[in-house]
N, C-alpha and C positions, 0 to 999 in steps of 0.2 A: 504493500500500500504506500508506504514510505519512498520506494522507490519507483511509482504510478506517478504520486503528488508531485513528486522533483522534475518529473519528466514533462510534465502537462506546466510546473511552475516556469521552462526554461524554454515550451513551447509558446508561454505564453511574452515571454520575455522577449523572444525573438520578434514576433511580431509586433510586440510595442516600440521595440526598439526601430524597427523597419517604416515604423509612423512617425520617426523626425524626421521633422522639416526644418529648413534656411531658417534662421529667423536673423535680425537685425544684430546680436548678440554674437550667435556664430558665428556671422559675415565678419564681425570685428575680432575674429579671432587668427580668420585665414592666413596663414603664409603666402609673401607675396615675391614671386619669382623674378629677379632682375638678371639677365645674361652677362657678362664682363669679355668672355670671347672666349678661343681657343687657346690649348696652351700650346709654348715655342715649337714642342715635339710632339705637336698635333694627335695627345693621346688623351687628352682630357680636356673636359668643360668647365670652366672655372666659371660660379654663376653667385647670384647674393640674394639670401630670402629674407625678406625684414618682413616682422612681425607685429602688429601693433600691441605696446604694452601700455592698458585701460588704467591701472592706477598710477604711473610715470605719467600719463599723456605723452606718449612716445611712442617710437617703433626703433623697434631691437633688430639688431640686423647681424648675420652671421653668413660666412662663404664658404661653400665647399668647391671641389675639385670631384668630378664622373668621369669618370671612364668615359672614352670617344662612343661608343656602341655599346652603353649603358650597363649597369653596374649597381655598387652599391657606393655611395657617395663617400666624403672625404673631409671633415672642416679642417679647413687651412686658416692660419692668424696673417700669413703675412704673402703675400700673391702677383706683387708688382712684378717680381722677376719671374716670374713664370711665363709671363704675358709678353708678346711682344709690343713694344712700346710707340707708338706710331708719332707721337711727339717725338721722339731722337731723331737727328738727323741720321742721313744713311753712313756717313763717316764717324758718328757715334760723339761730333765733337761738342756740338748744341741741342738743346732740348725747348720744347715750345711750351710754354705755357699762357695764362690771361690773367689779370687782376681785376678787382672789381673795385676799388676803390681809388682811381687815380683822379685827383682833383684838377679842373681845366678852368672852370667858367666859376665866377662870383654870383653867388646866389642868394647866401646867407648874409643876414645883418652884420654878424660878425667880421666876414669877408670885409665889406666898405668897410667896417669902423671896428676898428680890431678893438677897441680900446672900449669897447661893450657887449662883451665877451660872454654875456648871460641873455644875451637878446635872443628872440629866439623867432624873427624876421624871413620870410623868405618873401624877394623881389625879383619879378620875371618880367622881360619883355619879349616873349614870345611864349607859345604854347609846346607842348610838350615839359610841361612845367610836372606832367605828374604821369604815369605809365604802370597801367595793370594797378599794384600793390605798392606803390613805391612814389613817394615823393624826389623831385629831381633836387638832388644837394650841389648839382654842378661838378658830380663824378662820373666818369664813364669807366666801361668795361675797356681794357687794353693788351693787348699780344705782348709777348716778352721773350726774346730770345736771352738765353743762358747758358755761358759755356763752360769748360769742363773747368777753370777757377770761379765758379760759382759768379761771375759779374754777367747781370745782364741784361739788355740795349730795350727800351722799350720802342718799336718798331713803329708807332703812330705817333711817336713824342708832341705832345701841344697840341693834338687833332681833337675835335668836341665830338667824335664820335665810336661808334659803340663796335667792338670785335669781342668776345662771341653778339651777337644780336640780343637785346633787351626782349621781353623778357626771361626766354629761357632757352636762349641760345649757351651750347656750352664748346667743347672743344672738336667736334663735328666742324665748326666755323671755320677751324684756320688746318692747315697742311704743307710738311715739307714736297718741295719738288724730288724728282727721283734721284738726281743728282747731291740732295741738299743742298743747291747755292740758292733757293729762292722758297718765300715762305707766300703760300697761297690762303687769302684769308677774305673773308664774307664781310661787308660793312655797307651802311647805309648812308653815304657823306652829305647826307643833311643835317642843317638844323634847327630847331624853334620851330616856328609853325611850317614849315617847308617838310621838314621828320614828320610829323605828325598827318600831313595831310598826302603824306607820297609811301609807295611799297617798293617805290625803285634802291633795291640791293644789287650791290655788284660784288664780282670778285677782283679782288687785289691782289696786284703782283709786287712783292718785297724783296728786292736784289741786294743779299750781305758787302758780295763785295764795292757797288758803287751806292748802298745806303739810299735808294731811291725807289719810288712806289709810282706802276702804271697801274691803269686800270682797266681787265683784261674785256669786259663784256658793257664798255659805255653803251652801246647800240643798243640794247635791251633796253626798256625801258620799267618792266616788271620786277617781280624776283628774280634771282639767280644766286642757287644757294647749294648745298652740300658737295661741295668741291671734292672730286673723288679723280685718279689717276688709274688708267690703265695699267695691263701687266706688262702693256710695250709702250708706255709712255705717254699717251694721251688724255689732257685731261678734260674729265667728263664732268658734268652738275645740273642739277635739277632748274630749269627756268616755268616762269609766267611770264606771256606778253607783255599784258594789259597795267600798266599802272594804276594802282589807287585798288586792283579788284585782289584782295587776299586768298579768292577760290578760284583762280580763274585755271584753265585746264596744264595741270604741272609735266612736263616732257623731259624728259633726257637728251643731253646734248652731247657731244663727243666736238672734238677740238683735232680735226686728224691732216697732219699736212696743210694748215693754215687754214681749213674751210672747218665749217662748223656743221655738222649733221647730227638732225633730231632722229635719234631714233623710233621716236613716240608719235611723232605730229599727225602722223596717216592714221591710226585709231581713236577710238572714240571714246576714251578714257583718260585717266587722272594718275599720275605717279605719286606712292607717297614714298616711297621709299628705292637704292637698290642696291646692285654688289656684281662688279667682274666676277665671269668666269675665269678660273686659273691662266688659262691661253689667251684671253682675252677675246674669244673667239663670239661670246654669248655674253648680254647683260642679262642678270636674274632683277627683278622690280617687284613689290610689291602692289597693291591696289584694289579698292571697293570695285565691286561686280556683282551685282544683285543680290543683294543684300548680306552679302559677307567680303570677307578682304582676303585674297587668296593671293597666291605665287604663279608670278609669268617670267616670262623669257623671249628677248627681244635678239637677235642675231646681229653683228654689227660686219657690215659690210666693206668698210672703209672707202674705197675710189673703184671698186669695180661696180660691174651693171647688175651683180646678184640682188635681188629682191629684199626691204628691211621687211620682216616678219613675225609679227606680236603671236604668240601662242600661251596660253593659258597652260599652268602647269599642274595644281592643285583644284582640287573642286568637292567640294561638302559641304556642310552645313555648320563653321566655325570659320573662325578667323586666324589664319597668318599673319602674325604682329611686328615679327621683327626676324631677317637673316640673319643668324651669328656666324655661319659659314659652311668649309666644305670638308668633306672627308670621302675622299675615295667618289663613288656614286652618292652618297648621302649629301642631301645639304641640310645642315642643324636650325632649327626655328623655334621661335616659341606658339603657341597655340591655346586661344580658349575659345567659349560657347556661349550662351545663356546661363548654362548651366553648371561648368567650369569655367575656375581663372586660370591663368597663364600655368603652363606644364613648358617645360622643353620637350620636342617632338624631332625625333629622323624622319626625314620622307626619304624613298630611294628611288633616284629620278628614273632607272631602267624597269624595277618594278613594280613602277607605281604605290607602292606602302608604305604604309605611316608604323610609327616604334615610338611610342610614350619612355621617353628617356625619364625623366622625373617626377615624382607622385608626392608633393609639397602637402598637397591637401586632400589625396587619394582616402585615404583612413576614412575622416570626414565624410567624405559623401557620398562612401560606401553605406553610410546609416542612414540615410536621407529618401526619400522617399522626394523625387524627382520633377518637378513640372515637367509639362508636354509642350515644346516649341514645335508649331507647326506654318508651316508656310501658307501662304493664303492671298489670290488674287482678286483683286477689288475692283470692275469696272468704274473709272471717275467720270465724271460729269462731263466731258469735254471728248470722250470715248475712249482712253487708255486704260491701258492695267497696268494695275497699279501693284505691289509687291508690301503684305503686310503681314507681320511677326503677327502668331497670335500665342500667348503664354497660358497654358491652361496652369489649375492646381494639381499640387500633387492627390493621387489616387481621385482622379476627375470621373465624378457622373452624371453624365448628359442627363438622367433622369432627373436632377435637380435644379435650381436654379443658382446664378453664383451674382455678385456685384461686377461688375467691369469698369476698369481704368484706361480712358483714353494717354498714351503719354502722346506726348510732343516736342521733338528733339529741337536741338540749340544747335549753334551754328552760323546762322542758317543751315549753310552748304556743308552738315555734317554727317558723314554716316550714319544710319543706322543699320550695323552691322550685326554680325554676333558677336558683340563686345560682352564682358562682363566689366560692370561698373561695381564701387565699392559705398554709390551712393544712391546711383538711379540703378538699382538692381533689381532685374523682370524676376529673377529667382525669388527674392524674398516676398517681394509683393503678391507674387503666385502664390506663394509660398504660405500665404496669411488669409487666404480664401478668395482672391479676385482674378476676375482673367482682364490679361493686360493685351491690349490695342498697342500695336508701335506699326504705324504705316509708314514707309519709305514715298511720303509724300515730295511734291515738287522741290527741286532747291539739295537734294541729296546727290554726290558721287556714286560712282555704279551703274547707274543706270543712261548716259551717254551725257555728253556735255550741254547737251539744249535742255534736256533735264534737269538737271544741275544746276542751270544758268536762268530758266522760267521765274525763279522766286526772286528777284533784285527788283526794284523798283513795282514788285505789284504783291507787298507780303500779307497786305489782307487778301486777297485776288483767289487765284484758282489754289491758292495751297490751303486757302480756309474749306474752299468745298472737296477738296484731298481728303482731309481730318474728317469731315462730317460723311462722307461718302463711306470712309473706313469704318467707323463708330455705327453706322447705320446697317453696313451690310452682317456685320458681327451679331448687332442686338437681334437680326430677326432669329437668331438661332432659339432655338425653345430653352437651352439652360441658362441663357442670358436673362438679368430681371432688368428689363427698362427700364424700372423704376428709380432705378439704384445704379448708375452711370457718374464717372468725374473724370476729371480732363485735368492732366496735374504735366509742371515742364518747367526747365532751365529757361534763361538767355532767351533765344529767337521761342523757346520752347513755351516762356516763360511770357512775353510777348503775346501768343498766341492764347495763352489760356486767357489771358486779359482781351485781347480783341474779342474770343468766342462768347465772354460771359457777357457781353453786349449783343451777342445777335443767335444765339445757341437755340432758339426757340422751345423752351423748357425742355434738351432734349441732356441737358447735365445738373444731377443734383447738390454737386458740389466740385469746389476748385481748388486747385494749388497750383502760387505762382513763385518761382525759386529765384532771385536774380532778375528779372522780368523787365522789358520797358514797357512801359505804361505810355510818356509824354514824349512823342515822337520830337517836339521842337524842343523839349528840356531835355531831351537825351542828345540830340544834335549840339546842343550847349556845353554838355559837360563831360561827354564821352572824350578818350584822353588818344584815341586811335581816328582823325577824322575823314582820312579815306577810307575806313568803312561806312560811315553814313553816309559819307559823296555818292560812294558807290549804287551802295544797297538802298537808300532813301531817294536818291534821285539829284541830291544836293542841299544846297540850306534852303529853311523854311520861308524864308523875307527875299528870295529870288523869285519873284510875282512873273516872271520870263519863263521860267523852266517849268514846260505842261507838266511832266513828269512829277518833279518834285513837289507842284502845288497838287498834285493826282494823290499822290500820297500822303504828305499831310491834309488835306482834304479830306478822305475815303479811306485811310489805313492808322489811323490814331485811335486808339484807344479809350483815348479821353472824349472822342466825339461820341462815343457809344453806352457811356457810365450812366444816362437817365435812364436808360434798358435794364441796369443791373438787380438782378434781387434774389441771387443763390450767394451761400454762404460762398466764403474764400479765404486760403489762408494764405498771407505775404511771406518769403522766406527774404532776408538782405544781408548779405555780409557789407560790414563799416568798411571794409579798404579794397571795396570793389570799384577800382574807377574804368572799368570798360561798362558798366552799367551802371551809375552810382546813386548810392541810398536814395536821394530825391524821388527816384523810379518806385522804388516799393513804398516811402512815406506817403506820395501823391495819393497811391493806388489805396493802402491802409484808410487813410484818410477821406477819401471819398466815400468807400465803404461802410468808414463808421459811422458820417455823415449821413448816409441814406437810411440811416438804419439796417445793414446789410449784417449778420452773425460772420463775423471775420475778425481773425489773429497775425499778426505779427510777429514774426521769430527775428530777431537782431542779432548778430555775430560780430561782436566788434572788431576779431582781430583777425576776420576771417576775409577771403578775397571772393574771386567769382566763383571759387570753389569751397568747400568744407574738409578741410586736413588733418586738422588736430583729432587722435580719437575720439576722446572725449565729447568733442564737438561735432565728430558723427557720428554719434551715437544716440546723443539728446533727437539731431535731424530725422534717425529714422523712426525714432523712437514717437514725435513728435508728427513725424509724417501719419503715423499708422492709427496716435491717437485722434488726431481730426477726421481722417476715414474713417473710424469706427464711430464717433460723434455724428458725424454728417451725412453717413451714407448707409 
């Protein structure tokens, strides 16, 4: 009997145990996978998993070393030398680094009047006075050559601008030539309001021996940026045409025998990423493609008549996030889902298979009881299909009815892929009883560059009947409760939740807006990047000339649609968000409580467009989930 009771006690076990789910708690407990590269003798993966620790407000972070074709891992203390060093020159005599604190320009009270030294004053005449998270002190970001007596030359001496690129450009930005006589590096030689309202980046050419700086790609007038060398010499980098458009369709360029060949420009797609072949015979690129971010390979031809030829290399249902490299037929990547975060993965390009190198968080959600991502075509209003994520709950029955979450991605022109987010996470929200909406609505990568490029100047337009087309074909399912619908988003995301609860026709019960513009002409005002509202808005608001622009503040503000408003909403604002800033969610808060609208405020003082600190997301999901459960 005794050993009946044990048996049925551990039958029962298991199946309780097989009923966790995500919750916001264990998302903040994941390990989270960073690559560092291959090592020198190409037999291990030297990678770094930081961990957030809830009562430090920190994340812990520790690195091991894997076997090339996986293993049982390694933690290493000390890795530099393992790795080869891509800052050394190739004579081994200089080494490349950046500072971030070199001071150029007088900004500070202190600066004018030294001799009031407690002031704490900051005067500007021009803009770009503040960027992302950061107030401008009149320091820039700068390259630094250093040789083997430790002295050394900072390479833009006296220049007002930025090597790695603000905000979160890092050493990706700059590169020795193969020879090491010349130091290749990314800058944007504007500045004050000219930085602020231009995306035109170049590459720089820095020659040691005569101490003199050309600049290799004036002609562009867009981006041009991850400066990368072939394995015969050619150097290659990602450009944008178009000045002022921060999405605009990204190409690989090759620099071969004095002419410059896109390898990209013939397809109809977007580079985020990419990496020579050994031979130099093949670029491998990463890139959004209907509705995930897979691995391609583009053949480089150089001056003969053979044909350039995009093919698609990888295809599932996740996303390829980053090349770390090659081994043999394998190339090393990392990999996640909806419903995994980042793993390192082998694919092997002859056998087409994939080999889970690393199981960070395998344990974990081996006990989890799984949402259903399912793919789903949505005819839109204008007659496309349209491509939309539907996340069911775990152990889903169609027999019942569940809540549904429209989200609404940022961006604008951002994937939505199969990311796993550690904030807007479809797993956890599945995961707490609703089925989540994410339609790869207009204005998204992946799906060709007219696509992509539809939402700029018309962001109330055809991407609001995108959302409501997707939210509509979902509900008529019989497990959906219509009753019981919200519309929750970031940034553009965030934007849109605010436009739709002006014109949603009672078809959402409740909102959340994270970061969100509200006031198209006080966001024009105080946004700190202002070729994207050139861009994407049309131009400034008091330009009574520009149909465009008066089309959009006219017909796509926010604030023109708040006498419609009467479902509750809740505001999210981080204080040192100046790509959106506070104003945006106070306006919205405040009209809200004005009308008498049931609406909340969450404030982050030391938070940016994002949520980083654990602790502080934690409260968010925590906080997400209780306004859902109050409102919906």
């Amino acid at each position: 009997m005794k050993k009946l009771t044990l048996a049925l006690f551990c039958i029962m076990g298991t199946t309780m145990s097989a009923q966790e789910v995500m919750t916001p708690e264990l998302l903040w407990q994941l390990g989270r996978v960073s690559p560092l590269g291959i090592s020198k003798d190409g037999k291990s993966i030297i990678y770094k998993v930081s961990t957030p620790d809830m009562q430090e407000n920190k994340s812990n972070s520790k690195v091991y070393a894997l076997p090339i074709h996986g293993g049982n891992p390694t933690e290493i203390k000390e890795y530099a030398d393992l790795l080869t060093d891509k800052n050394k020159s190739s004579d081994g005599n200089w080494t490349l680094s950046h500072k971030k604190e070199v001071k150029i320009n007088s900004v500070l009270g202190k600066d004018f009047y030294p001799e009031l030294k407690k002031s704490d004053v900051y005067v500007y005449n021009a803009l770009d006075y503040r960027h992302w998270d950061s107030w401008n002190e009149g320091k820039h970001n700068h390259v630094f050559i250093t040789n083997a007596d430790k002295k050394s030359t900072d390479i833009m001496k006296d220049e007002p601008y930025d090597s790695p690129q603000k905000p979160f450009g890092g050493d990706e930005d700059y590169i020795w030539s193969p020879d090491g006589s010349k130091v290749i590096y990314v800058a944007k030689k504007k500045a004050g309001t000219a930085y602020a309202t231009s995306t035109n980046t170049d590459l720089f050419e820095y020659d040691l021996a005569s101490k003199t700086t050309k600049n290799l790609t004036e002609s562009n007038l867009g981006y041009d940026t991850h400066p990368t060398f072939s394995p015969q010499g050619d150097l290659s980098w990602l450009q944008m045409k178009r000045d002022g458009f921060e999405a605009d369709k990204n190409d690989i360029i090759v620099r071969h025998k004095g002419l410059d060949i896109n390898l990209t420009g013939g397809w109809d797609g977007t580079v985020d990423s990419f990496t020579w072949s050994a031979d130099g015979k093949k670029v491998y690129f990463l890139a959004p493609i209907d509705g995930t971010k897979q691995l391609f390979e583009v053949n480089f031809p150089g001056l003969t008549k053979i044909a350039v030829r995009v093919q698609q290399i990888t295809n599932g249902q996740f996303d390829v996030n980053q090349i770390i490299g090659f081994s043999g037929n394998q190339v090393l990547v990392t990999r996640s889902d909806m419903n995994y975060a980042n793993e390192i993965f082998s694919y092997d390009l002859k056998k087409k298979s994939w080999k889970q190198l690393t199981n960070i968080n395998t344990e974990t959600y081996a006990k989890l009881s799984l949402p259903t991502v399912e793919k789903r075509m949505v005819k839109t209003t204008d007659g496309k299909e349209m491509l939309v994520w539907v996340i069911l709950p775990p152990n889903f029955d169609k027999t019942k009815k569940y809540p549904a979450v429209l989200y609404c991605q940022g961006g604008p022109q951002g994937a939505l892929s199969q990311f796993y987010s550690f904030r807007w996470n479809f797993q956890v929200m599945a995961s707490q009883g609703y089925i989540v909406v994410a339609p790869n609505r207009r204005g998204m990568p992946g799906h060709g560059v007219e696509w992509n490029e539809q939402i700029s100047k018309d962001w109330g337009g055809q991407v609001m009947d995108d959302y409501l087309a997707a939210i509509d074909d979902v509900a008529k399912e019989s497990y959906v409760d219509k009753s019981r619908l919200a519309a929750v988003g970031a940034s553009y995301g965030g934007y849109s939740v605010f436009y739709m609860a002006g014109m949603h026709n009672k078809r959402f019960k409740t909102f959340i807006s994270h970061c969100g513009v509200f006031n198209l002409e006080s966001m024009y005002g105080t946004t700190e990047e202002v070729f994207f509202t050139d861009w994407d808005l049309g131009g400034a608001y008091w330009d009574t000339k520009n149909a465009a622009a008066q089309k959009t503040y006219k017909d796509f503000n926010p604030i023109k649609l708040v006498n419609n408003w009467d479902t509750p909403i809740f505001i999210i604002q981080g204080g040192k968000d100046y790509r959106v800033p506070i104003g945006q969610g106070q306006e919205a808060f405040q009209a809200a409580q004005l009308k008498g609208i049931k609406s909340r405020f969450m404030y982050f003082p030391e938070e940016n467009h994002w949520v980083l600190q654990p602790q502080n997301g934690l409260v968010w999901q925590r906080e997400f989930f209780k306004w859902l459960k109050e409102t919906l």
